[in-house]
C-alpha positions as CSV (number, residue, x, y, z in Angstrom):
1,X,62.7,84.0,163.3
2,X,66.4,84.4,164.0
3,X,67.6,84.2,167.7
4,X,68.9,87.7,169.1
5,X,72.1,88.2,170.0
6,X,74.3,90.9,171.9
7,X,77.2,91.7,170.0
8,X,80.5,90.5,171.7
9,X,84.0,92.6,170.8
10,X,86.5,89.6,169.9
11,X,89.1,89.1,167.8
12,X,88.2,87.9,164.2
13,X,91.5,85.7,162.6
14,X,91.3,86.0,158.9
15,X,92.3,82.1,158.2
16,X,89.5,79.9,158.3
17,X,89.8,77.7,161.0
18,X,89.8,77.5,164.6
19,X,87.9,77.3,167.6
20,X,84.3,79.0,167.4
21,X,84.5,80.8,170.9
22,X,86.9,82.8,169.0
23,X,85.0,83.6,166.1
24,X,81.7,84.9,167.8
25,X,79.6,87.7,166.2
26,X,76.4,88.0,166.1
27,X,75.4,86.9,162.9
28,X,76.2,84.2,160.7
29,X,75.6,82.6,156.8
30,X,76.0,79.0,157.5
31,X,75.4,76.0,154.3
32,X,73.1,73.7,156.0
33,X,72.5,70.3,154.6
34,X,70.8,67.4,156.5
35,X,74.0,65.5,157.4
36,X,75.8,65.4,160.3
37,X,79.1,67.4,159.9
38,X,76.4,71.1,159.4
39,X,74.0,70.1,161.6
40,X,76.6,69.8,164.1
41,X,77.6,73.4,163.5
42,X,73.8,74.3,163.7
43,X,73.8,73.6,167.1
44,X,77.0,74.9,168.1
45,X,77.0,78.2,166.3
46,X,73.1,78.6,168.2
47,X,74.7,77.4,171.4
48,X,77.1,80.3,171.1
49,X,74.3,83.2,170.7
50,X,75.1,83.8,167.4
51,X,72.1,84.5,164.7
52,X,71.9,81.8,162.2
53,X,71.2,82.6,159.1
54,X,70.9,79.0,157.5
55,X,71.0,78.3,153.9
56,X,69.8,74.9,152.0
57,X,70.5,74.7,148.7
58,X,67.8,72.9,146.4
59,X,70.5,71.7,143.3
60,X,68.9,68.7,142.2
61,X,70.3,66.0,144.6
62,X,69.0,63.1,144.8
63,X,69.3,63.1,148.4
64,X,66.6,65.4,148.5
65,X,65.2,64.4,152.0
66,X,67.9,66.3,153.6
67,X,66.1,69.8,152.6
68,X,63.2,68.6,155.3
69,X,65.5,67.8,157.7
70,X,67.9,70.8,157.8
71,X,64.6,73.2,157.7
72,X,63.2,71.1,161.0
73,X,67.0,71.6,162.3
74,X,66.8,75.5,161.7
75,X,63.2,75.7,162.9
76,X,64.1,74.1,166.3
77,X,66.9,76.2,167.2
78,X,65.2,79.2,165.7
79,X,67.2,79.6,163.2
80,X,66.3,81.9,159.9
81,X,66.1,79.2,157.1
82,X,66.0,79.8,153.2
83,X,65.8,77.3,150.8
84,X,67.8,78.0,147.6
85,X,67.2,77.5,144.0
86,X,71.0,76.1,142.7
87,X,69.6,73.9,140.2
88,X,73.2,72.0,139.3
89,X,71.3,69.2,137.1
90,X,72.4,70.9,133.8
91,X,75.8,70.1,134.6
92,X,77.2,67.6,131.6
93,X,78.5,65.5,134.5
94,X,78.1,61.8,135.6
95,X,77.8,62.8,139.0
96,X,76.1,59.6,141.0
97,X,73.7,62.6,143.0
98,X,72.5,64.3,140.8
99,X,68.9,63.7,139.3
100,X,68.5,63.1,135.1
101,X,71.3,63.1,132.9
102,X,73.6,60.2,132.5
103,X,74.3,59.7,136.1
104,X,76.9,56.7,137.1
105,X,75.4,54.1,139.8
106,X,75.5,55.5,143.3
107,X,78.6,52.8,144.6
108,X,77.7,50.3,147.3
109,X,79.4,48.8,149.8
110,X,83.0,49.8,148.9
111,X,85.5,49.2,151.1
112,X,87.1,52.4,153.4
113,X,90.1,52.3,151.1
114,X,88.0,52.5,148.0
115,X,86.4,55.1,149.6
116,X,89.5,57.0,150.1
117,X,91.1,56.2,146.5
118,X,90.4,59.0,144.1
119,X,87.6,61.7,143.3
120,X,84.4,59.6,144.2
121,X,81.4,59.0,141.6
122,X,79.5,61.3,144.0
123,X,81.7,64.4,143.4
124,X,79.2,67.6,142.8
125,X,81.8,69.7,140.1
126,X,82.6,72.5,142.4
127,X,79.6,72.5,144.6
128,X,80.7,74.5,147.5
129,X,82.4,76.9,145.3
130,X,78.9,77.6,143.9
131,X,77.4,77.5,147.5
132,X,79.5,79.6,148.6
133,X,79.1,82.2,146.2
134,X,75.5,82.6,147.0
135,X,76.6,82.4,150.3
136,X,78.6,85.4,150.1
137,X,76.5,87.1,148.4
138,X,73.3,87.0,150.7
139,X,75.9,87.9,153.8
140,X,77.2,90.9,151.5
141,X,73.4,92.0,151.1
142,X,72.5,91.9,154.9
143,X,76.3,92.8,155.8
144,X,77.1,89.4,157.8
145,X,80.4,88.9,157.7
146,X,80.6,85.7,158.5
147,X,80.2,82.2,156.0
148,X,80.2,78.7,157.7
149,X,80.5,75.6,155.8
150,X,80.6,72.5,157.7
151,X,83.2,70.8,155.7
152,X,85.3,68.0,156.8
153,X,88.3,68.1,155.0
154,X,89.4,64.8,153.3
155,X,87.8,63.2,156.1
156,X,84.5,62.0,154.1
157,X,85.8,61.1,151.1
158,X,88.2,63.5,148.3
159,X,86.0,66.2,148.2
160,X,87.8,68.9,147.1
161,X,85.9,71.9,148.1
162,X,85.8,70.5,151.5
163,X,89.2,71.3,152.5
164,X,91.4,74.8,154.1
165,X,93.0,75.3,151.3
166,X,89.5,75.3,149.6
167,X,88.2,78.0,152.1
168,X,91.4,80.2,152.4
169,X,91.5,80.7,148.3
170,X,87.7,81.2,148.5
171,X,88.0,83.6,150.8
172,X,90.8,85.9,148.7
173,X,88.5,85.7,146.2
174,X,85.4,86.9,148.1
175,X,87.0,89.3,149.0
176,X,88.4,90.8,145.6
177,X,85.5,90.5,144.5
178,X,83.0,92.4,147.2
179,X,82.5,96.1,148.1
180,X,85.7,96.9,150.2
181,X,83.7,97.6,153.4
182,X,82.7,94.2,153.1
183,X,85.4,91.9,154.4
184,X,84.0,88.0,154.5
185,X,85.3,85.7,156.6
186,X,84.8,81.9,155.2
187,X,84.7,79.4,158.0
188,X,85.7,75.8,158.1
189,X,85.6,74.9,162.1
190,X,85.5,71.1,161.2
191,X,88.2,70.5,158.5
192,X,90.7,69.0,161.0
193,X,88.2,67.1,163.2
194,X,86.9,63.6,162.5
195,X,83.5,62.8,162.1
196,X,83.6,60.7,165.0
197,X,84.9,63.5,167.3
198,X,81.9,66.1,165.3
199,X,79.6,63.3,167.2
200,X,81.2,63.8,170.1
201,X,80.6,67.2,170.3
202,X,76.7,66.5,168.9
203,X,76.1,64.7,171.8
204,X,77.3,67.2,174.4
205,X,74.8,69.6,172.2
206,X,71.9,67.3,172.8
207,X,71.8,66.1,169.1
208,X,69.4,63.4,168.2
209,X,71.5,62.0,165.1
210,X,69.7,59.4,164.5
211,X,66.4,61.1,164.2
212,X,67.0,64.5,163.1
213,X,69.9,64.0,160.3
214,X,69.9,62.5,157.1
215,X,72.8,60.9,155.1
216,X,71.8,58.6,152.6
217,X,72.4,59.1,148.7
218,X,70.0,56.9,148.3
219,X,66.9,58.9,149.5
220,X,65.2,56.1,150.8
221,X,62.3,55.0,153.5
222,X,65.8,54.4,155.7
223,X,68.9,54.8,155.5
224,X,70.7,52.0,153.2
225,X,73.7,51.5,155.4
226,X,75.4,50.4,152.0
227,X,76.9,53.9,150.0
228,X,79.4,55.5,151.0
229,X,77.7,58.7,153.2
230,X,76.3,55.9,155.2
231,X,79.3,54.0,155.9
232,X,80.7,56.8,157.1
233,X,77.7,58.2,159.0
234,X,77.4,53.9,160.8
235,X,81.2,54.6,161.9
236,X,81.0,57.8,163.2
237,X,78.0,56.9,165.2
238,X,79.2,53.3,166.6
């Protein structure tokens, strides 16, 4: 069950950033994975009052422990959690996460500046575009205005669909292409931050990051501390 909220008269911008005090309703679509950067939102959109309606999308990753973890995430903040069919595995794509097909290697132990040189092996073709669409969708049937994505810019790697621009031309799009009462609102609180400073913020929310969010491409017992989501995750928590 969702946590009720009153509904508080503030001032909506229509860009996709900024702080979340100013972007209070009291409803909300967010994309929840297992990982760090949308958990983190998790808690601070629930610390706000706002009802979370939180999303996991089921797409064929091979990282398929997060779907666990972001539905024992939603369940202890009382969150409303749905887990969504987005199968993505027909894709004719190499894509290092997704199951079958002719995948490449999930890469190991590359170096931060290999990391940050070109579209990585684990690039999902257009994945939050898709999300989102679904996203929108589900907020346009319940009239929620509202879409949170906890993406972190270029911070974690070129990820395309992670960035402002990403959201702002989403959002145009969203809303040509909705009833006109509906006006969504796509929201990237986290594009600017680091994921060190999203930690930081974690930890003033109480969350256990070591315990309650997963990271790994790998999909292992543990964590491999080896590919890339995991070097990144080791940093941001050290």
């Amino acid at each position: 069950m969702g946590l009720t909220a009153q509904p508080q008269a503030v001032q909506i911008p229509d860009h996709p950033a900024g702080d979340l005090r100013d972007l209070r309703l009291s409803r909300a679509v967010l994309l929840l994975s297992g990982g760090i950067d949308s958990t983190t939102l998790l808690y601070d959109l629930v610390q706000d009052g706002v009802e979370v309606h939180a999303l996991t999308m089921d797409y064929g990753q091979t990282l398929s422990k997060e779907i666990n973890t972001s539905a024992q995430n939603a369940h202890r903040v009382g969150a409303r959690w749905l887990l969504v069919p987005s199968p993505l595995t027909w894709l004719p794509t190499t894509c290092s996460i997704l199951r079958g097909g002719r995948r490449t290697p999930i890469p190991l132990d590359r170096t931060p500046e290999e990391i940050a040189d070109g579209t990585p092996p684990t690039y999902v073709p257009f994945r939050n575009g898709v999300f989102l669409a679904l996203a929108v969708a589900y907020g346009e049937s319940l009239g929620i205005d509202l879409v949170y994505c906890g993406g972190n810019g270029l911070n974690s790697g070129l990820y395309w669909d992670d960035t402002l621009d990403f959201a702002r031309a989403f959002q145009e799009a969203a809303r040509e292409g909705t009833a006109p009462d509906y006006q969504p609102r796509i929201v990237y609180p986290y594009a600017n931050k680091t994921k060190r400073e999203i930690v930081q913020l974690g930890d003033q929310l109480g969350i256990n990051y070591q315990d309650w969010t997963w990271s790994c491409y790998q999909n292992g017992v543990q964590h491999c501390g080896r590919c890339d989501s995991c070097q990144q995750r080791i940093k941001a928590l050290t």
